[in-house]
mmCIF file of the N, C-alpha and C atoms, coordinates in Angstrom:
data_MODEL
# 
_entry.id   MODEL 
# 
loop_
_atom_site.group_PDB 
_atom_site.id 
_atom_site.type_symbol 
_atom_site.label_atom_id 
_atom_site.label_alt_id 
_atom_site.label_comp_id 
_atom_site.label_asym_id 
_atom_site.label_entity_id 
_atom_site.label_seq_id 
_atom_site.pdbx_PDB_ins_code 
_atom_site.Cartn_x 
_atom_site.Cartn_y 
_atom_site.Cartn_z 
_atom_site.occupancy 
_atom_site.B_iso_or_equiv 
_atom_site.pdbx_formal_charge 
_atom_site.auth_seq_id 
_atom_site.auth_comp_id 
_atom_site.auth_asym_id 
_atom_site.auth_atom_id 
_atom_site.pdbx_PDB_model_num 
ATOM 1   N N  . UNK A 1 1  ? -5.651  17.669 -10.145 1.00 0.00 ? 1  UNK A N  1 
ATOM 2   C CA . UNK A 1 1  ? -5.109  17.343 -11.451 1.00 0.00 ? 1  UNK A CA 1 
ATOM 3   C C  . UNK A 1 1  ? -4.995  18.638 -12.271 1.00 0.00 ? 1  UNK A C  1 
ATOM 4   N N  . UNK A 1 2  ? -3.947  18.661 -12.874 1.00 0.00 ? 2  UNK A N  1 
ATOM 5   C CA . UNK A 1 2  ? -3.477  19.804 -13.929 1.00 0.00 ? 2  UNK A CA 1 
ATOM 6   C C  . UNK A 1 2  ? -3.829  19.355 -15.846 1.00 0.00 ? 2  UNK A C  1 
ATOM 7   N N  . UNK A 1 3  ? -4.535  20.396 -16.056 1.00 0.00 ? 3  UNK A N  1 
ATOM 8   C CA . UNK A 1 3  ? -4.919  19.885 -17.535 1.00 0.00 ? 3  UNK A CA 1 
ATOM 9   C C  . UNK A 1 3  ? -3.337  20.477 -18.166 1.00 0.00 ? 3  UNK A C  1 
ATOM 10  N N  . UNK A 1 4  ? -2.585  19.558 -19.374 1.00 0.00 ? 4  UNK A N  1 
ATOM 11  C CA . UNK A 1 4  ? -1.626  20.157 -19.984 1.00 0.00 ? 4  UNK A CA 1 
ATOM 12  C C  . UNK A 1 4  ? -2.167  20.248 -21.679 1.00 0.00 ? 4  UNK A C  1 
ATOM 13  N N  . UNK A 1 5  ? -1.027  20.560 -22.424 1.00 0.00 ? 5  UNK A N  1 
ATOM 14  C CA . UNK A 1 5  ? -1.222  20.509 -24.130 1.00 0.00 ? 5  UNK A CA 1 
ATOM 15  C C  . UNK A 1 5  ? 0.276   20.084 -24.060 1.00 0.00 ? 5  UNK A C  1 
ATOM 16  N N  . UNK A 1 6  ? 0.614   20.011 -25.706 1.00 0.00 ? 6  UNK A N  1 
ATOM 17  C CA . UNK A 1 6  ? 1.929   19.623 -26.305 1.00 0.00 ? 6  UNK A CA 1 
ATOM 18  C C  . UNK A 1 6  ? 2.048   20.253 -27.018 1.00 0.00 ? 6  UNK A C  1 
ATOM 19  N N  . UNK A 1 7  ? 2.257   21.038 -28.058 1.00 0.00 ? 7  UNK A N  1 
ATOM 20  C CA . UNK A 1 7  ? 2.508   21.612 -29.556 1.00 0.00 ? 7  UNK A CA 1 
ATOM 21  C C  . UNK A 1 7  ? 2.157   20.170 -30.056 1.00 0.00 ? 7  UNK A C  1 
ATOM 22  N N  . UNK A 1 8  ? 2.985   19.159 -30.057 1.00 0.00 ? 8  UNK A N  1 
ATOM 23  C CA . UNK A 1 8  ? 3.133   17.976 -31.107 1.00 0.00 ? 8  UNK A CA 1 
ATOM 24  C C  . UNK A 1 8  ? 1.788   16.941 -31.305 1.00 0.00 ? 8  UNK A C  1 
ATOM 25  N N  . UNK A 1 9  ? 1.415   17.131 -29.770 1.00 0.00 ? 9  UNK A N  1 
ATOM 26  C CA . UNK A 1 9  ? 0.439   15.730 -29.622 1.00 0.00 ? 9  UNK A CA 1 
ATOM 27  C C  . UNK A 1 9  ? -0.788  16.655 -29.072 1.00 0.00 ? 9  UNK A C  1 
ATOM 28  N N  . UNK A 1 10 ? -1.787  15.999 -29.977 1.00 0.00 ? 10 UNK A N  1 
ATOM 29  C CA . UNK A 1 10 ? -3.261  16.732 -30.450 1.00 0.00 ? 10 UNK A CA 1 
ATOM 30  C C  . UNK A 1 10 ? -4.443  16.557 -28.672 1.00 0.00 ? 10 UNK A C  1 
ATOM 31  N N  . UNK A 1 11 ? -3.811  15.643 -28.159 1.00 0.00 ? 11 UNK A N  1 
ATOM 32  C CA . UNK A 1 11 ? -4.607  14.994 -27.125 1.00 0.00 ? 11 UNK A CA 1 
ATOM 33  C C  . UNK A 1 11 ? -4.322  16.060 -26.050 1.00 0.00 ? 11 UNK A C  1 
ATOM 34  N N  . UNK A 1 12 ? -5.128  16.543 -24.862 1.00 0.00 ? 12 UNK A N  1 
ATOM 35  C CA . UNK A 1 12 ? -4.709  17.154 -23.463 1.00 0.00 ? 12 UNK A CA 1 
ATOM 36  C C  . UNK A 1 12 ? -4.694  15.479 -22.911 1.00 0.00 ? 12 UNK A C  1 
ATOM 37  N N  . UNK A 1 13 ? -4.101  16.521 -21.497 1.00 0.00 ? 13 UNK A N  1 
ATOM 38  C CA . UNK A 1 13 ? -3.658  15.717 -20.477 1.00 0.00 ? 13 UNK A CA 1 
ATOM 39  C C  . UNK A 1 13 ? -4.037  15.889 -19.430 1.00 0.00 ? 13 UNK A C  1 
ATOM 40  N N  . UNK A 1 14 ? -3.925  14.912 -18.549 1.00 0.00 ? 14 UNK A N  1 
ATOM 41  C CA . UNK A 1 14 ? -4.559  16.007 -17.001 1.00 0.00 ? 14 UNK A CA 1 
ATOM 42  C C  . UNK A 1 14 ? -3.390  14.968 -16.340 1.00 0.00 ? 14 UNK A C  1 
ATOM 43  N N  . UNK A 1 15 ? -2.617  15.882 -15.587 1.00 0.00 ? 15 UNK A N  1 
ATOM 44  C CA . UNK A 1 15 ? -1.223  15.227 -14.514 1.00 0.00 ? 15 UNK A CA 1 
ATOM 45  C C  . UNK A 1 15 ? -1.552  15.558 -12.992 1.00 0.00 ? 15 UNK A C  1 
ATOM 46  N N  . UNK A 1 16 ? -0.820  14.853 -12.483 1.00 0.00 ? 16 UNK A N  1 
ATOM 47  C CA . UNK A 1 16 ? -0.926  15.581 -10.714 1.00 0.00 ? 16 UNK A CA 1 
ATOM 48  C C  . UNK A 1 16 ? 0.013   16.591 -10.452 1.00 0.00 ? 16 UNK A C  1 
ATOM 49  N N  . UNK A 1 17 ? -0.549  17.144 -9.615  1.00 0.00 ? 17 UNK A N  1 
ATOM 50  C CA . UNK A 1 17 ? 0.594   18.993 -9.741  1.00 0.00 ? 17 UNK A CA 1 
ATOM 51  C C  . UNK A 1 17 ? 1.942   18.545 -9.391  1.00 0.00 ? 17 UNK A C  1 
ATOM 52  N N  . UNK A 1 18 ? 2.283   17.739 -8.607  1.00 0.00 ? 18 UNK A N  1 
ATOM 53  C CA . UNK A 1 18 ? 3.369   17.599 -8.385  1.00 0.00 ? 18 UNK A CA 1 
ATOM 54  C C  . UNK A 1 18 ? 4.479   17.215 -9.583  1.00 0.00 ? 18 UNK A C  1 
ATOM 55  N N  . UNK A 1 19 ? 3.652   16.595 -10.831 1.00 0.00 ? 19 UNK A N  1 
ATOM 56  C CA . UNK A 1 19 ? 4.316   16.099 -11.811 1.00 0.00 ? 19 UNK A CA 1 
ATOM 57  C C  . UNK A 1 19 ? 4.157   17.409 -12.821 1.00 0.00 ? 19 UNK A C  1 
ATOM 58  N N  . UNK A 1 20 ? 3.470   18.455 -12.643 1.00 0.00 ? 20 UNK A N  1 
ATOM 59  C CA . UNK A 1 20 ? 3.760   19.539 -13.849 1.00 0.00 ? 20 UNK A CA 1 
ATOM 60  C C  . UNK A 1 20 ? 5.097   20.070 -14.241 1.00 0.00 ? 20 UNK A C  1 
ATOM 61  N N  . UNK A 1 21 ? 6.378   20.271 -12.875 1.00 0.00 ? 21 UNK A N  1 
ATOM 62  C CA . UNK A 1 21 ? 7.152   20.746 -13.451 1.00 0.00 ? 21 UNK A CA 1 
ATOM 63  C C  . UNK A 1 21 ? 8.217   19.371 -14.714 1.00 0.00 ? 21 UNK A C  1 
ATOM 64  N N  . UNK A 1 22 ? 8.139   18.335 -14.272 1.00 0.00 ? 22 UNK A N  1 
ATOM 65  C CA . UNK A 1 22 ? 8.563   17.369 -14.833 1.00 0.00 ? 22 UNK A CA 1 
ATOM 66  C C  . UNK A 1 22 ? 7.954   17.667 -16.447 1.00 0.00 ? 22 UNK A C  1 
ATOM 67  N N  . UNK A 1 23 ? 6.907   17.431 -16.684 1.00 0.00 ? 23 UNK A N  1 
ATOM 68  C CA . UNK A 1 23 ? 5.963   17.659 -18.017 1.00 0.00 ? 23 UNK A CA 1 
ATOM 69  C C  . UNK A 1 23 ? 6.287   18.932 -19.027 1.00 0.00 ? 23 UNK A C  1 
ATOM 70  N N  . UNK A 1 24 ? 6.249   19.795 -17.709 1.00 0.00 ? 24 UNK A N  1 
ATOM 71  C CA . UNK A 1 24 ? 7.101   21.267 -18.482 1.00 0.00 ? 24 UNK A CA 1 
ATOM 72  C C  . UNK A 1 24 ? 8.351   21.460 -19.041 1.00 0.00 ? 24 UNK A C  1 
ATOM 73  N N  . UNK A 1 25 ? 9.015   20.547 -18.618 1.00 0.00 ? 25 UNK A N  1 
ATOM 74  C CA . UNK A 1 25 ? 10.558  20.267 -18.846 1.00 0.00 ? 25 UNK A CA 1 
ATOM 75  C C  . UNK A 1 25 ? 10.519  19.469 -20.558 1.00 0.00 ? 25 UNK A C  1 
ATOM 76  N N  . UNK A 1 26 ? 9.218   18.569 -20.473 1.00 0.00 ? 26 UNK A N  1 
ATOM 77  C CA . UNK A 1 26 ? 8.861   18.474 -21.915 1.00 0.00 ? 26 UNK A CA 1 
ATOM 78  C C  . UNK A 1 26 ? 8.337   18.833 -22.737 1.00 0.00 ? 26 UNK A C  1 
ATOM 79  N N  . UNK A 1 27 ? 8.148   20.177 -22.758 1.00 0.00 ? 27 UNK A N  1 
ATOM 80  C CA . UNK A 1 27 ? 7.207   20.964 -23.689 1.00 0.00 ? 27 UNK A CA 1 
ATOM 81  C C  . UNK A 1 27 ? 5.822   21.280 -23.630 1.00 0.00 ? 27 UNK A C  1 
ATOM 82  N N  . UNK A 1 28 ? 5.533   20.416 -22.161 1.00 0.00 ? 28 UNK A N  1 
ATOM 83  C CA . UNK A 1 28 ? 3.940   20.543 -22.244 1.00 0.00 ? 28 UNK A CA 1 
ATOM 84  C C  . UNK A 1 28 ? 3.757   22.252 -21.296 1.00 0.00 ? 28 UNK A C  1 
ATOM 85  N N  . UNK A 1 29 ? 2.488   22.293 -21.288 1.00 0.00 ? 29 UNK A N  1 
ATOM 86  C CA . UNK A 1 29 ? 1.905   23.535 -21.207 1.00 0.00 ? 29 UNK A CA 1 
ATOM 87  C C  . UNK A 1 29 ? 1.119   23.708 -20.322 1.00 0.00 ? 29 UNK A C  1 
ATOM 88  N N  . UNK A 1 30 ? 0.447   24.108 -19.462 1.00 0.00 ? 30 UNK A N  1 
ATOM 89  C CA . UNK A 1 30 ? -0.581  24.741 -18.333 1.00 0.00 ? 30 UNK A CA 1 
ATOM 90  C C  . UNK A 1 30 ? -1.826  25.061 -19.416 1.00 0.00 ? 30 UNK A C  1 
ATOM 91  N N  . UNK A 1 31 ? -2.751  24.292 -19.345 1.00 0.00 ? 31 UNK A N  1 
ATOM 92  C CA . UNK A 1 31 ? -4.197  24.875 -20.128 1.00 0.00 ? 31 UNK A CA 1 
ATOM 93  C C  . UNK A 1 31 ? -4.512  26.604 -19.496 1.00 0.00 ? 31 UNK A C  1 
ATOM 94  N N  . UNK A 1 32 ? -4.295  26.241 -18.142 1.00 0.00 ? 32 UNK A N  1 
ATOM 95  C CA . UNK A 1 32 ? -5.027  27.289 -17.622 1.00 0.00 ? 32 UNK A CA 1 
ATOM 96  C C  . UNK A 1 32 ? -6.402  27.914 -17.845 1.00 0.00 ? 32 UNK A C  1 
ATOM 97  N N  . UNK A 1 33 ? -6.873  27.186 -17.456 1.00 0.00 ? 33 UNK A N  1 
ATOM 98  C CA . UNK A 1 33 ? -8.445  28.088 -17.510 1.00 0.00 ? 33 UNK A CA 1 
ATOM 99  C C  . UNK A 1 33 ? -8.764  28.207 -19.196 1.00 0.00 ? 33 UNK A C  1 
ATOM 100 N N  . UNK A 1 34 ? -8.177  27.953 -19.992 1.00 0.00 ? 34 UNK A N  1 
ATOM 101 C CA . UNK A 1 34 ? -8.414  28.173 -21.572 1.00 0.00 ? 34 UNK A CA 1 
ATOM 102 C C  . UNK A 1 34 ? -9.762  27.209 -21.823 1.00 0.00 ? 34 UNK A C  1 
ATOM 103 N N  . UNK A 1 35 ? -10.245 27.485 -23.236 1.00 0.00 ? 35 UNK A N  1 
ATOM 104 C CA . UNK A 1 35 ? -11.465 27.286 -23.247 1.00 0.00 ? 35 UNK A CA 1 
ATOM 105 C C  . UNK A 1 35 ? -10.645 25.936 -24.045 1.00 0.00 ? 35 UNK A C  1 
ATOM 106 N N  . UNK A 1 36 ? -11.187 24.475 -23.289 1.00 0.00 ? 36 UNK A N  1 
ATOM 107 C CA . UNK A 1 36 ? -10.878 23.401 -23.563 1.00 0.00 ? 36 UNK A CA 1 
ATOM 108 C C  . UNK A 1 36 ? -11.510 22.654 -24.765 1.00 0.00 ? 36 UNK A C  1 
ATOM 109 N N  . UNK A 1 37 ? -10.920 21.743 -25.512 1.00 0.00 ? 37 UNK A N  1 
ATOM 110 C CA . UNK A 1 37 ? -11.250 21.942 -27.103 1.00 0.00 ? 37 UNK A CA 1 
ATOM 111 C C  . UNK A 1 37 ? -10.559 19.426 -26.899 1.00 0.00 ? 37 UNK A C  1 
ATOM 112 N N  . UNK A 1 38 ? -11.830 19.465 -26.802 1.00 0.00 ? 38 UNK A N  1 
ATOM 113 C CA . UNK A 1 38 ? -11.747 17.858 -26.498 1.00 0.00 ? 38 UNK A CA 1 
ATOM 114 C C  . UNK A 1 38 ? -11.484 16.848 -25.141 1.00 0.00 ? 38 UNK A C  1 
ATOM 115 N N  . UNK A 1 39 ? -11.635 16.267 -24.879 1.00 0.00 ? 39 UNK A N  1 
ATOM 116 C CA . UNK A 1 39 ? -11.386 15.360 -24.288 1.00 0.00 ? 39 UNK A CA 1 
ATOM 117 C C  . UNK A 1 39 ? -10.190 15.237 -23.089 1.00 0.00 ? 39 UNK A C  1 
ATOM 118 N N  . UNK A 1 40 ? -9.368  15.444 -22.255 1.00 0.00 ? 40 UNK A N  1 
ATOM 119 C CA . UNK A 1 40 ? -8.023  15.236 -21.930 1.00 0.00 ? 40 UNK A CA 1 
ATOM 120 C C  . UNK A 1 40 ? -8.290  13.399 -20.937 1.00 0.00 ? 40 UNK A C  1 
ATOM 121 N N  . UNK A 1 41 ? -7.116  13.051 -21.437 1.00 0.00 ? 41 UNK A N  1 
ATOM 122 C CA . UNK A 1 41 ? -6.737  12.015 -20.850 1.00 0.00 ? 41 UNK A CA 1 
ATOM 123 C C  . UNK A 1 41 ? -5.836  11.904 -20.106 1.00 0.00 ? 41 UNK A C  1 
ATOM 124 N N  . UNK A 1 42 ? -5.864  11.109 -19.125 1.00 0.00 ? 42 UNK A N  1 
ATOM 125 C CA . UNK A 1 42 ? -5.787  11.362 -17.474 1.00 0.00 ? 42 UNK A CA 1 
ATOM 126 C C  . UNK A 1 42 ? -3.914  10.630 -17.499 1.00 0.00 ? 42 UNK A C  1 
ATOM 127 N N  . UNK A 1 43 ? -2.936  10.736 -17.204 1.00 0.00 ? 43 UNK A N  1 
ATOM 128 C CA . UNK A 1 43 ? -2.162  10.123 -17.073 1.00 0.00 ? 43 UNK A CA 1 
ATOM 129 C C  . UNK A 1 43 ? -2.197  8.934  -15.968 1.00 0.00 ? 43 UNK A C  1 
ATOM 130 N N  . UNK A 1 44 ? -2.115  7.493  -16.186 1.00 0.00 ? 44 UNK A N  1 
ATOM 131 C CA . UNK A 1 44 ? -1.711  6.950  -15.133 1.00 0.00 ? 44 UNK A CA 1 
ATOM 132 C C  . UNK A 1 44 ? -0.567  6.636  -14.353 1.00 0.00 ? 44 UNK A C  1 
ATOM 133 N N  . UNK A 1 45 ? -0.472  6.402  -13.601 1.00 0.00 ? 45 UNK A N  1 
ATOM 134 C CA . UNK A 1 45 ? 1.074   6.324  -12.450 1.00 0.00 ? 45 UNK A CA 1 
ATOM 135 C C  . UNK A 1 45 ? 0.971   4.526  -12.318 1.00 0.00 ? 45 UNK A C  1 
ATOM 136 N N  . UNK A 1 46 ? 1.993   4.212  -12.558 1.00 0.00 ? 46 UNK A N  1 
ATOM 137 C CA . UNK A 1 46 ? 2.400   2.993  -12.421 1.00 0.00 ? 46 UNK A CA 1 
ATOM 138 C C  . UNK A 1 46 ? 3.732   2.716  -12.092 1.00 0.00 ? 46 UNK A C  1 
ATOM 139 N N  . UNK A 1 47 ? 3.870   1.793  -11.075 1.00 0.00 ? 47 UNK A N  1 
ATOM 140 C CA . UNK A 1 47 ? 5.119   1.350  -10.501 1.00 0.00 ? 47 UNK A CA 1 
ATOM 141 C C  . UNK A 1 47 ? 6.008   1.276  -11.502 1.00 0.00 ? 47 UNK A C  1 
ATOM 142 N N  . UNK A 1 48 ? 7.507   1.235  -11.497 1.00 0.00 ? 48 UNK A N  1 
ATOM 143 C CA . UNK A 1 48 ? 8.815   1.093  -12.122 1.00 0.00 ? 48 UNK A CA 1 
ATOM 144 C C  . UNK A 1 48 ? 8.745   -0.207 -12.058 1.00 0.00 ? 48 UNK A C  1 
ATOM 145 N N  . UNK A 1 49 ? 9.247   -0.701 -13.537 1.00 0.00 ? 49 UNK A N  1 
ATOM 146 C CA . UNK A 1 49 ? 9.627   -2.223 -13.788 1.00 0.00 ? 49 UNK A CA 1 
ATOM 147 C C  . UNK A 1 49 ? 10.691  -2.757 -13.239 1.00 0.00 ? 49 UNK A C  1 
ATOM 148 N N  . UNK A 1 50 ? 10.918  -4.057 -12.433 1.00 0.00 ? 50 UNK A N  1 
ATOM 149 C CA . UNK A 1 50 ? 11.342  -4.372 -10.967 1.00 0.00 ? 50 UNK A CA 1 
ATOM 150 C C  . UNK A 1 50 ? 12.554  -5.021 -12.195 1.00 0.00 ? 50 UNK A C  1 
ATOM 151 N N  . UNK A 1 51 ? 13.725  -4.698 -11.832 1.00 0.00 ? 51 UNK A N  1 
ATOM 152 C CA . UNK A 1 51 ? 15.351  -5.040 -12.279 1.00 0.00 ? 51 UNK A CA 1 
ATOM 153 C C  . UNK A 1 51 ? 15.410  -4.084 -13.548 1.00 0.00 ? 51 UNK A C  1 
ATOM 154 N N  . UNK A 1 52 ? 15.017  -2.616 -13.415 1.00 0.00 ? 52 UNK A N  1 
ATOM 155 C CA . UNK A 1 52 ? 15.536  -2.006 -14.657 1.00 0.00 ? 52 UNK A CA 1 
ATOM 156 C C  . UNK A 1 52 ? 16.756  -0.872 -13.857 1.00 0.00 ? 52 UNK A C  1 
ATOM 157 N N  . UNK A 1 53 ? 17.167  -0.858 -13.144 1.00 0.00 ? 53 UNK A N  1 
ATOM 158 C CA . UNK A 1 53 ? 17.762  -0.465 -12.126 1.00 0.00 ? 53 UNK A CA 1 
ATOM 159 C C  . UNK A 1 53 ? 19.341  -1.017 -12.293 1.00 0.00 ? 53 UNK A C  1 
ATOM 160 N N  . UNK A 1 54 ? 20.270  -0.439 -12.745 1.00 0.00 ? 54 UNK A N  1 
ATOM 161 C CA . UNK A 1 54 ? 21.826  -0.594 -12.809 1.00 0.00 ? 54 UNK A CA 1 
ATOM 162 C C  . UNK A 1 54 ? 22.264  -0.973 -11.090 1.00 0.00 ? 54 UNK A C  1 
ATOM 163 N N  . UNK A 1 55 ? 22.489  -2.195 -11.130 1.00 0.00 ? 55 UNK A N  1 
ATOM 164 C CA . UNK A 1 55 ? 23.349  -2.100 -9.518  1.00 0.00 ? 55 UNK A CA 1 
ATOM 165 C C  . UNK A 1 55 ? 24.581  -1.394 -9.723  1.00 0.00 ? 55 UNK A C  1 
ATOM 166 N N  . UNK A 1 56 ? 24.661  -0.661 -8.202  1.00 0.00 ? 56 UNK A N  1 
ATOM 167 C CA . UNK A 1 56 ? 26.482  -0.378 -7.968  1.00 0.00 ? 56 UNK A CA 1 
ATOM 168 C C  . UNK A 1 56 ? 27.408  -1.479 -7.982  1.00 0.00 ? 56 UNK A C  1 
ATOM 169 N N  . UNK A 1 57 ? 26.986  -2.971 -8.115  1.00 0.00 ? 57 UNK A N  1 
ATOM 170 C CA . UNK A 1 57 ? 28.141  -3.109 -8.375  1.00 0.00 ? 57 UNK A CA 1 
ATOM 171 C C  . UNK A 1 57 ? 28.281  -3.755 -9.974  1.00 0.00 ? 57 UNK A C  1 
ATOM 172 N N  . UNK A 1 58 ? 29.061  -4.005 -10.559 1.00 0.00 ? 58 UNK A N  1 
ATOM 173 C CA . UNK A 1 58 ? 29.671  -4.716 -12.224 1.00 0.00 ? 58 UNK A CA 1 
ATOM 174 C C  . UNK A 1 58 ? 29.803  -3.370 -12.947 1.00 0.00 ? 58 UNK A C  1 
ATOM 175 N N  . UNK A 1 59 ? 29.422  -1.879 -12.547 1.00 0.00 ? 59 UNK A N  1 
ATOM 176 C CA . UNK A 1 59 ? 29.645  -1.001 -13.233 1.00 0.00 ? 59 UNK A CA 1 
ATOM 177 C C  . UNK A 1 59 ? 30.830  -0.616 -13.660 1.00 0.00 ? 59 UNK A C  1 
# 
């Protein structure tokens, strides 16, 4: 797990590495080794809601 920050949102994070570059793409940040200042909360992964999905066809 990767600890992140936000500028906006006061809370850390901790993501799975595979999801950092995604996160980075939103502003979040690499703690890196910085001297950690609260709590981080863990992101959970949860399945995609089943029919939010555009079919190919009626488009």
């Amino acid at each position: 797990m990767v600890r992140m920050r936000h500028p906006n949102v006061e809370q850390e994070i901790e993501v799975p590495e595979i999801s950092v570059t995604h996160y980075e793409r939103s502003g979040w940040k690499r703690v890196d080794g910085q001297a950690v200042t609260g709590q981080a909360t863990p992101v959970v992964e949860t399945a995609a809601a089943k029919g939010r999905r555009r079919s190919e066809e009626g488009n």
